[in-house]
MDTraj code that builds the backbone (N, CA, C; nanometers):
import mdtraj as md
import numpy as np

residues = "UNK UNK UNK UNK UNK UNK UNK UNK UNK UNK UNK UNK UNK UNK UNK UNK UNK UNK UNK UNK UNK UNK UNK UNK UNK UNK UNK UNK UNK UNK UNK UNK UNK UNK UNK UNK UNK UNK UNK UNK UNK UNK UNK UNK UNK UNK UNK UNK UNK UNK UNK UNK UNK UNK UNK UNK UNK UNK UNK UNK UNK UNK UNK UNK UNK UNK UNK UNK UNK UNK UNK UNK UNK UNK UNK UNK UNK UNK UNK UNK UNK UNK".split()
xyz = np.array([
    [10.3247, 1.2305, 9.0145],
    [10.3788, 1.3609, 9.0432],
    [10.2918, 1.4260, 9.1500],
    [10.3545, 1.5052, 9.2264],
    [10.2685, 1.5503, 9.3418],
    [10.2766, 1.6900, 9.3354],
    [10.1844, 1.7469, 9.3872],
    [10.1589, 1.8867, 9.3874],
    [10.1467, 2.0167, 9.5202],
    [10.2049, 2.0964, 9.5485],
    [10.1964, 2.1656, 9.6414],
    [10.0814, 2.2463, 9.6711],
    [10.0181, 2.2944, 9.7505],
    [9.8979, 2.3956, 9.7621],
    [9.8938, 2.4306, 9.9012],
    [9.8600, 2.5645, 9.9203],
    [9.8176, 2.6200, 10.0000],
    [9.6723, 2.5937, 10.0819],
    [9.6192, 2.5292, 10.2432],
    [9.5152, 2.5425, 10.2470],
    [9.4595, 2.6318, 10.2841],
    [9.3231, 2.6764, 10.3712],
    [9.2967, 2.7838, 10.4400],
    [9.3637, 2.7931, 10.5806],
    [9.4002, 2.7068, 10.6695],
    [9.5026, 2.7197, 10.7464],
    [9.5979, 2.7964, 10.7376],
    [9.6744, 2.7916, 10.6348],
    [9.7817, 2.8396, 10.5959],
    [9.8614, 2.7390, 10.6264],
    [9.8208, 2.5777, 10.5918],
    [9.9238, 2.4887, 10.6066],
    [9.9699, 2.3883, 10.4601],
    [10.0655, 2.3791, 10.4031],
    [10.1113, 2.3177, 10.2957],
    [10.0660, 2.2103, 10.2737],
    [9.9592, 2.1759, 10.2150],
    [9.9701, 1.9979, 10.1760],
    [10.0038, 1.9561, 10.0109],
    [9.9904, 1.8316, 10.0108],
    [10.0142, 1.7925, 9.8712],
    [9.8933, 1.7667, 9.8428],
    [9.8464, 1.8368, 9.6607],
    [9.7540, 1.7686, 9.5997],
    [9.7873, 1.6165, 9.5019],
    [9.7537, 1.5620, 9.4416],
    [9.7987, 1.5134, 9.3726],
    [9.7553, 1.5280, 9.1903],
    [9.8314, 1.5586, 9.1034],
    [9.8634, 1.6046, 8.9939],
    [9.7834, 1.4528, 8.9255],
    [9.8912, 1.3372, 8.9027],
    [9.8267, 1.2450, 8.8252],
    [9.8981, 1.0846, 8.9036],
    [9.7443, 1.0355, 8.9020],
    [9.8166, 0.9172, 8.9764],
    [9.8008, 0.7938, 8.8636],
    [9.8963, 0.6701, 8.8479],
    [9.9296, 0.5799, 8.7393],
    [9.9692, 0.4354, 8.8325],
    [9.8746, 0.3479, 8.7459],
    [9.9678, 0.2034, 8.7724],
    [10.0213, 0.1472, 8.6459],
    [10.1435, 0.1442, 8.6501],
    [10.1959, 0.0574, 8.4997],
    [10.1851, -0.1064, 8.5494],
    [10.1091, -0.1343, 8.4786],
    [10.1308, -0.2988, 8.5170],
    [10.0878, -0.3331, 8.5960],
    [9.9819, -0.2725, 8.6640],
    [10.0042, -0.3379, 8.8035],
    [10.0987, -0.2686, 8.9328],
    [10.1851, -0.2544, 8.8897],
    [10.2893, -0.1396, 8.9628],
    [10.2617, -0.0575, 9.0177],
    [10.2738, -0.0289, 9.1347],
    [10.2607, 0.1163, 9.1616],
    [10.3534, 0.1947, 9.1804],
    [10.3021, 0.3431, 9.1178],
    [10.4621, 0.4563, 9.1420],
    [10.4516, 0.4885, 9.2734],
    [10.5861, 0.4799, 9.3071],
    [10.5905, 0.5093, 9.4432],
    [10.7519, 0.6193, 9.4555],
    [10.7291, 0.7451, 9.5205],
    [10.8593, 0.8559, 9.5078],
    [10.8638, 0.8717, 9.6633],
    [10.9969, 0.8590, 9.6831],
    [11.0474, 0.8972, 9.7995],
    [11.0830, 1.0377, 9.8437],
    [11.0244, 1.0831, 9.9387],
    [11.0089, 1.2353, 9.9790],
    [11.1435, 1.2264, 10.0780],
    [11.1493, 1.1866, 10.2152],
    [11.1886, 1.1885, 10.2753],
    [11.1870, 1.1502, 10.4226],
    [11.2209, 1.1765, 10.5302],
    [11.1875, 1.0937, 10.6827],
    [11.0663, 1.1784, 10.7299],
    [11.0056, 1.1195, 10.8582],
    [10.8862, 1.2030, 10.9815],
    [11.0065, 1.2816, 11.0175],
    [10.9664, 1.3766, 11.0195],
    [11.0750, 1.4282, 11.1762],
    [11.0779, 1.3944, 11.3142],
    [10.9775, 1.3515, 11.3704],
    [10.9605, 1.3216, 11.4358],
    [10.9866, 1.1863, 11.5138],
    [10.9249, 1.0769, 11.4155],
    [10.9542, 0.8925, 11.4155],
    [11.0781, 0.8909, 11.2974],
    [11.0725, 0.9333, 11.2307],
    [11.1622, 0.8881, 11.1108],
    [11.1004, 0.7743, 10.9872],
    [11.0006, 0.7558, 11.0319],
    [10.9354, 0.6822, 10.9153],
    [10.9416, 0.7667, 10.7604],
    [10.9520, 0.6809, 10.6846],
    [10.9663, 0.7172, 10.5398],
    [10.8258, 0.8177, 10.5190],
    [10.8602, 0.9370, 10.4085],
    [10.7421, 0.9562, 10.3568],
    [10.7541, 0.9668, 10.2044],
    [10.6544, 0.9616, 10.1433],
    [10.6111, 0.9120, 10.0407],
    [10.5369, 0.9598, 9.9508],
    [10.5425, 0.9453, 9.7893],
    [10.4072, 1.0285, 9.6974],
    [10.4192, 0.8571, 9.6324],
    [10.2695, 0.8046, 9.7164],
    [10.2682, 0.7102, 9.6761],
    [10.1321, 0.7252, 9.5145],
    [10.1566, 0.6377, 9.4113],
    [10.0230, 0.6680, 9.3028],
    [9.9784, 0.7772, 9.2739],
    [10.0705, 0.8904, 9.3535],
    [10.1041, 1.0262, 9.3613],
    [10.0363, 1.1235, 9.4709],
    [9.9881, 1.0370, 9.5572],
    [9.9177, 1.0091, 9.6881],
    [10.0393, 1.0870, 9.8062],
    [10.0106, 1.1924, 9.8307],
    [10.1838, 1.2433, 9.9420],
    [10.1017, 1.1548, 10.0834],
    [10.1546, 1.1195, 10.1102],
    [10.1450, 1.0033, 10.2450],
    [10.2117, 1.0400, 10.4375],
    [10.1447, 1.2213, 10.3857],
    [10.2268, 1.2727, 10.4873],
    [10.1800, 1.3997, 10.5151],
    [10.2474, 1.4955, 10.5774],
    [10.2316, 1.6272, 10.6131],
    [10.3328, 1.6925, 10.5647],
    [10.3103, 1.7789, 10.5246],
    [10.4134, 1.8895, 10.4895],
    [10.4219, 1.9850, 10.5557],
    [10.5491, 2.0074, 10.6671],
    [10.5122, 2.1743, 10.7558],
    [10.5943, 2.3096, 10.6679],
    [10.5664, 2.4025, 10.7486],
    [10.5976, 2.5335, 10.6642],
    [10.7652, 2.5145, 10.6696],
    [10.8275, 2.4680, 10.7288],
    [10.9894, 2.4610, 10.7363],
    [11.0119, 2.3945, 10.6549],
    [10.9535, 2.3290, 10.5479],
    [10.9505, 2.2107, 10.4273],
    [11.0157, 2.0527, 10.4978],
    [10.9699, 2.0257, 10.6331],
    [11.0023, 1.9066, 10.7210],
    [10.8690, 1.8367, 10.6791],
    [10.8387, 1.7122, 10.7154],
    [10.7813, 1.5958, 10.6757],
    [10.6889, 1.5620, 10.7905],
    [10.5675, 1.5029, 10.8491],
    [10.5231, 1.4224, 10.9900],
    [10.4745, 1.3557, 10.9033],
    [10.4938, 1.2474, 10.9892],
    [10.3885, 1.0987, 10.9349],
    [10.2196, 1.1645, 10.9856],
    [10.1216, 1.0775, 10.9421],
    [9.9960, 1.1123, 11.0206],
    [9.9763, 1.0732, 11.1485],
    [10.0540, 0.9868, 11.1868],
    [10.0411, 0.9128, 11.3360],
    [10.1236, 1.0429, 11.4236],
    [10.2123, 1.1250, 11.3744],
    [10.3001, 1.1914, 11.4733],
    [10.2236, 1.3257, 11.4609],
    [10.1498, 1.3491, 11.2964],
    [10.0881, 1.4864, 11.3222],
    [9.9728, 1.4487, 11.3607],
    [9.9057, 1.3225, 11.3914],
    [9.7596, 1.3294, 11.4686],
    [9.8108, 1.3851, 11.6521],
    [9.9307, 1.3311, 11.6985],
    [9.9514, 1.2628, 11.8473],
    [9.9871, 1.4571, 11.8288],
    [10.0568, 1.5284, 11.7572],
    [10.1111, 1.6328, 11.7909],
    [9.9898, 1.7485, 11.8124],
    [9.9008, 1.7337, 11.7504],
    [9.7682, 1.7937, 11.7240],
    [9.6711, 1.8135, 11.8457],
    [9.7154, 1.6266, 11.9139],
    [9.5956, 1.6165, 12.0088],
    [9.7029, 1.6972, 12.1428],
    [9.8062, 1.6822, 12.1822],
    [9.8793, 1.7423, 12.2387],
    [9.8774, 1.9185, 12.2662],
    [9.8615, 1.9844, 12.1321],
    [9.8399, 2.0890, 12.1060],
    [9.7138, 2.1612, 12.2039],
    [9.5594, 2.0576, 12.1481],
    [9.4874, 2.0626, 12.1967],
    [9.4472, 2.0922, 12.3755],
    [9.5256, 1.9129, 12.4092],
    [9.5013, 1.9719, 12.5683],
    [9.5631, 2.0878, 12.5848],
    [9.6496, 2.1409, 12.5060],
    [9.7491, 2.2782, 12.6328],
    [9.6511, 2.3787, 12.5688],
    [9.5435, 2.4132, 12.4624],
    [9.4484, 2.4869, 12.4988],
    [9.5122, 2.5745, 12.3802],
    [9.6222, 2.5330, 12.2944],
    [9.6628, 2.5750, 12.1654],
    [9.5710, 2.5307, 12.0609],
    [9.4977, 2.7169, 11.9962],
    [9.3943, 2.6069, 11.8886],
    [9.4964, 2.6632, 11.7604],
    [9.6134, 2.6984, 11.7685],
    [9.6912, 2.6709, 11.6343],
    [9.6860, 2.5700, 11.5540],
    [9.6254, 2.5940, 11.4474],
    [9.6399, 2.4575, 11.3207],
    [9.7113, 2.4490, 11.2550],
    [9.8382, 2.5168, 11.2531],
    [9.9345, 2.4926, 11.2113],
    [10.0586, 2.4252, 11.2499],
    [10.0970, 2.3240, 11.2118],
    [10.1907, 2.2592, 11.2490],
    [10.2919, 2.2527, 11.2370],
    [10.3909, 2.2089, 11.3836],
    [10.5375, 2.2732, 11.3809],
    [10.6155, 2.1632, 11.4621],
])
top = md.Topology()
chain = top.add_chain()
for i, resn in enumerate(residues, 1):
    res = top.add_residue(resn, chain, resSeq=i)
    for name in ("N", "CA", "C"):
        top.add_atom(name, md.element.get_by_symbol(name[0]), res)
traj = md.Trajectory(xyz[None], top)
């Protein structure tokens, strides 16, 4: 199960509540796409495997690292992501 929280940013991430392997197994819950790539995201072992923005949309880490560094050169120190 995954958990919502507020950081000091003021940007949404997931904590994680309780993570489980049955068997060997791992739980794995489907959130939804990147917005960006469309790659799956995920509460993997209850692990959220992603970004959460304030519009309740999804980035993988590869699209919110590249969007971040982007941000950067234009001299935007917004940490919030959009």
């Amino acid at each position: 199960m995954c958990h919502l929280i507020m950081n000091q940013n003021n940007q949404l991430n997931v904590n994680s509540i309780q993570s489980r392997e049955i068997g060997g197994i791992k739980m794995r819950e489907y959130l939804g796409q990147c917005k960006i790539c469309g790659k799956e995201i995920c509460c993997e072992n209850g692990f959220f495997n992603g970004v959460l923005l304030p519009e309740h949309d999804y980035l993988c880490f590869k699209c919110d690292e590249n969007k971040q560094q982007a941000l950067e050169k234009r001299g935007d120190d917004s940490s919030v992501s959009q």
